[in-house]
C-alpha positions in Angstrom: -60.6 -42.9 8.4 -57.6 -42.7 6.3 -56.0 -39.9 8.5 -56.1 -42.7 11.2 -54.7 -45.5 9.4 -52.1 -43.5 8.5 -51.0 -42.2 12.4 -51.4 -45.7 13.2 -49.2 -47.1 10.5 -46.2 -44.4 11.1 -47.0 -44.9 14.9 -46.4 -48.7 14.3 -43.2 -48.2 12.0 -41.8 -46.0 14.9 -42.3 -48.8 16.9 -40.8 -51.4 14.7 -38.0 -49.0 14.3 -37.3 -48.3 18.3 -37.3 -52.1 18.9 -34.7 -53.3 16.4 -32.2 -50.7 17.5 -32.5 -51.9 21.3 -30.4 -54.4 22.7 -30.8 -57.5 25.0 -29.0 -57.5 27.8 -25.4 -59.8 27.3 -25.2 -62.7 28.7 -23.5 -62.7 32.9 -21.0 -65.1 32.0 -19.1 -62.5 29.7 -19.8 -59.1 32.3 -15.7 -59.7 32.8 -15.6 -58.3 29.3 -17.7 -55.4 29.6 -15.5 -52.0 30.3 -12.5 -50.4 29.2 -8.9 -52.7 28.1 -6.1 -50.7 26.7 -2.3 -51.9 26.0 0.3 -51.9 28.0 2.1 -49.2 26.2 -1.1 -47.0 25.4 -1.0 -46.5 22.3 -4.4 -49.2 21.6 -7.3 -48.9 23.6 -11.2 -50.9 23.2 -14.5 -50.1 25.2 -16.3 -53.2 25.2 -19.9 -53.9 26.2 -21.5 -57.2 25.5 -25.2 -56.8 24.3 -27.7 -59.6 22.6 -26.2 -62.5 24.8 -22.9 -62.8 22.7 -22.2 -59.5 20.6 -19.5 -57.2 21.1 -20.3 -53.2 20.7 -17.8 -50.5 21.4 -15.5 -48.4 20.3 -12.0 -48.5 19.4 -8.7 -45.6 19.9 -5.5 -45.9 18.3 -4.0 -43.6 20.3 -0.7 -42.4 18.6 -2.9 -41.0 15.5 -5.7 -40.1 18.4 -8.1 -41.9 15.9 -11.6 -43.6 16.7 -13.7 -46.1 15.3 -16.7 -48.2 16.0 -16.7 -51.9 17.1 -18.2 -54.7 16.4 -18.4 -58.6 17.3 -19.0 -61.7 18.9 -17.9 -64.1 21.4 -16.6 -67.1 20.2 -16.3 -69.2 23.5 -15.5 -68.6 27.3 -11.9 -67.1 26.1 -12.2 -66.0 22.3 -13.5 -63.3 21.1 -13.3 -61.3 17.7 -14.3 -58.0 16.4 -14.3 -55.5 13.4 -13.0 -52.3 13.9 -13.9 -49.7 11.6 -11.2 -46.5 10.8 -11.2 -44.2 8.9 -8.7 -45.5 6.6 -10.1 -48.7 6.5 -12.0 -52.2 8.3 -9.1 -54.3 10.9 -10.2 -57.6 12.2 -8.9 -58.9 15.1 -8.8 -62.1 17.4 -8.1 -61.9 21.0 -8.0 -64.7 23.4 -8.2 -64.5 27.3 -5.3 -65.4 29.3 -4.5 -67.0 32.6 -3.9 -63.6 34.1 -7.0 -62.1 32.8 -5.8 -60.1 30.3 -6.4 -60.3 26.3 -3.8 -61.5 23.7 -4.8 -61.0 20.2 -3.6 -60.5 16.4 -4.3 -58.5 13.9 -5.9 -61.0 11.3 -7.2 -58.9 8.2 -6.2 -55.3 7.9 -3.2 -53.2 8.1 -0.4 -54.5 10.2 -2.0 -58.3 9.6 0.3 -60.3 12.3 0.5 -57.7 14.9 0.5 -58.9 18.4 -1.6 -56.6 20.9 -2.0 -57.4 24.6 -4.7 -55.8 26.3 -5.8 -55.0 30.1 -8.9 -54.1 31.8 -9.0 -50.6 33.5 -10.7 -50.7 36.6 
C-alpha cells in the first residue's frame, strides 16, 4: 500500500514537473518575430521564438567577445517588444520597436552601454 502511494506520488510530481516546463504555442500574430535578427554590422545577434501567446525565449550572441546568453521577454504590443538578456558579466535590458521596413530598432535601457542604439534584421 505505501510502496504504491509513493510510485504514484513521484509519478504525479513527474508530471507536475513535465507540464510547467512546456510551453503553449505563441500567439500567430507575432510568428514574424520568431527566427534569427542580427545587426547590420554583425557584431549583435538574437534567436527569438515566441512561446505562451506573448513571451519571448531565446538566446542572445555578442559576437565580437563570441559570448552567449539566454533571453527572455514579452511583447508589449503589435510593434514593442522587450527582453532580458543574461551574460556572463551581467543582466542587459533592452527595448526594441518594429519599423516600417520590418526591421527592429531598440536601446539598451538597463545594463552596460545604457543608451546604445541597435538595429536588427531578420535572417531568412
Amino acid at each position: 500500500m505505501h510502496k504504491t502511494l509513493f510510485l504514484s506520488t513521484i509519478f504525479l510530481l513527474f508530471l507536475a514537473g513535465y507540464a510547467a516546463q512546456s510551453e503553449e504555442q505563441g500567439d500567430p500574430r507575432y510568428e514574424w518575430l520568431n527566427g534569427k535578427w542580427e545587426s547590420r554590422t554583425k557584431v549583435f545577434s538574437a534567436e527569438f521564438k515566441v512561446v505562451n501567446r506573448d513571451a519571448l525565449i531565446g538566446e542572445a550572441t555578442m559576437h565580437s567577445g563570441r559570448v552567449t546568453g539566454p533571453l527572455r521577454g514579452k511583447i508589449i504590443d503589435d510593434n514593442t517588444i522587450q527582453f532580458n538578456v543574461d551574460w556572463s558579466r551581467g543582466t542587459t535590458e533592452y527595448d526594441f520597436r518594429k519599423q516600417d521596413d520590418g526591421s527592429l530598432r531598440g536601446t539598451i535601457t538597463k545594463g552596460r552601454d545604457v543608451g546604445t542604439t541597435i538595429r536588427l534584421r531578420k535572417q531568412e
